[in-house]
N, C-alpha and C positions, 0 to 999 in steps of 0.2 A: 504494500500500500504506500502510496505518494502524495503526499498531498500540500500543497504550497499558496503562503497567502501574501499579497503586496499590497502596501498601502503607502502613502506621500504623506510625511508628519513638517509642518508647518513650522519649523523649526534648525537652526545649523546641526550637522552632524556630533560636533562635539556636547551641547548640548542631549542630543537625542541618547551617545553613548553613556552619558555620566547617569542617564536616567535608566536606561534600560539594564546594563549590566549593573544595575546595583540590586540585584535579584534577590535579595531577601525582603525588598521595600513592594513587589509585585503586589501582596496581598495588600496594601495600601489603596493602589488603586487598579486592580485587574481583578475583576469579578469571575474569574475564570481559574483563581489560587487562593486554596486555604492558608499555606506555609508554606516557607519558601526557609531554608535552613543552609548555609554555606557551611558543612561541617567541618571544614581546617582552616578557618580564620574570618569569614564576613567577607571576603574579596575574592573575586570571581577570576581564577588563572588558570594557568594550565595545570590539569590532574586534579582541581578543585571537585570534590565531590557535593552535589547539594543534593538533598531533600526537598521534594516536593512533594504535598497534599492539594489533590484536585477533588472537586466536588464530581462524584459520581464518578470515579477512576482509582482504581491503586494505586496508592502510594507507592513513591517509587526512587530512585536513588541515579543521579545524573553525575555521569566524571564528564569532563572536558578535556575533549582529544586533541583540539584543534584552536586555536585563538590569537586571532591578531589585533592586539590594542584597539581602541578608537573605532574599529570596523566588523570584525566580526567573531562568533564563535559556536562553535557547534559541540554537544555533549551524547553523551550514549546512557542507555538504559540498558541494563541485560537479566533476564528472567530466565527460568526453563525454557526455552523451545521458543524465546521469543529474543530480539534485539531490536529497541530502537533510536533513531539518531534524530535530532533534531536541531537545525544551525539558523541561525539569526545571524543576517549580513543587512550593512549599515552602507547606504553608497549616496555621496553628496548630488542632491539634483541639479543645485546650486545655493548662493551662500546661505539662503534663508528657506530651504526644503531640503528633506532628506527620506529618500528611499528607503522602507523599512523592509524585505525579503525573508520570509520565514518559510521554513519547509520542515516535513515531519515523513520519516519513513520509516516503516514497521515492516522488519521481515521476520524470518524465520517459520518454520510447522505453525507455531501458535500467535507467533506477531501477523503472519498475514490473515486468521481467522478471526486474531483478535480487531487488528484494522480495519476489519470490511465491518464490524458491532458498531466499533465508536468514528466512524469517516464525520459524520454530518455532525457529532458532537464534537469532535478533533478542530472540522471543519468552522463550529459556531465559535469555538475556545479560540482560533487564530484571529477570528474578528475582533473580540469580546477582548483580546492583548491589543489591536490595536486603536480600538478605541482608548482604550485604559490610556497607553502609552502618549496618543496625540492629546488624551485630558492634561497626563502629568506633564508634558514637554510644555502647556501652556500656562499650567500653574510655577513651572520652575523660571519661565521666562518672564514674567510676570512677576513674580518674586522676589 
């Protein structure tokens, strides 16, 4: 399963990054996260494990495989018979819009049976971040 969301947040990309990877602040404003736990320090880097609690989804435990400052980063989830990865890329549209790119893919025997149950829920939660996220980029600039 594959599933990918874009959205244009009204805001410089540096701004966008300090708000978005501060991921323990999501349930703040992302109605789509109960807890959001960076369990080796509160700062989001490479090997950084977090905890997240979704309403209506397992709990689940995310490492970061991948991550380049400022732009982007992608984490993995591993279960029995399931793997999923899911990367947030950050790309300037110009000085005062910024590109927000999320993707989510679930393989594996029971990641791909489990991806076909939750697409449109997966699919509502990719919105439901970017709304959140165009909220918080205007309360931060604003602020």
């Amino acid at each position: 399963m594959h599933i990918t969301h874009s959205a244009d947040i009204p805001a410089p990309i540096d701004v966008v990054w300090r708000v978005y990877a501060d991921v323990e602040r999501w349930p703040q404003w992302m109605e789509s996260m109960d807890h959001v736990d960076v369990m080796d320090g509160g700062t989001l880097g490479m090997g950084s494990e977090v905890w997240i609690s979704q309403p209506r989804l397992p709990n689940a435990t995310w490492v970061v495989t991948e991550l380049t400052p400022g732009r982007s980063w992608t984490w993995v989830s591993r279960s029995p018979g399931a793997t999923s990865s899911a990367t947030h890329h950050l790309t300037a549209v110009d000085p005062t819009t910024t590109r927000v790119d999320t993707s989510l893919d679930m393989g594996g025997i029971l990641g791909a049976l489990a991806g076909r149950l939750i697409a449109r829920r997966a699919e509502r939660y990719m919105v439901m971040e970017a709304e959140g996220l165009r909220a918080a980029c205007d309360a931060h600039t604003a602020g």
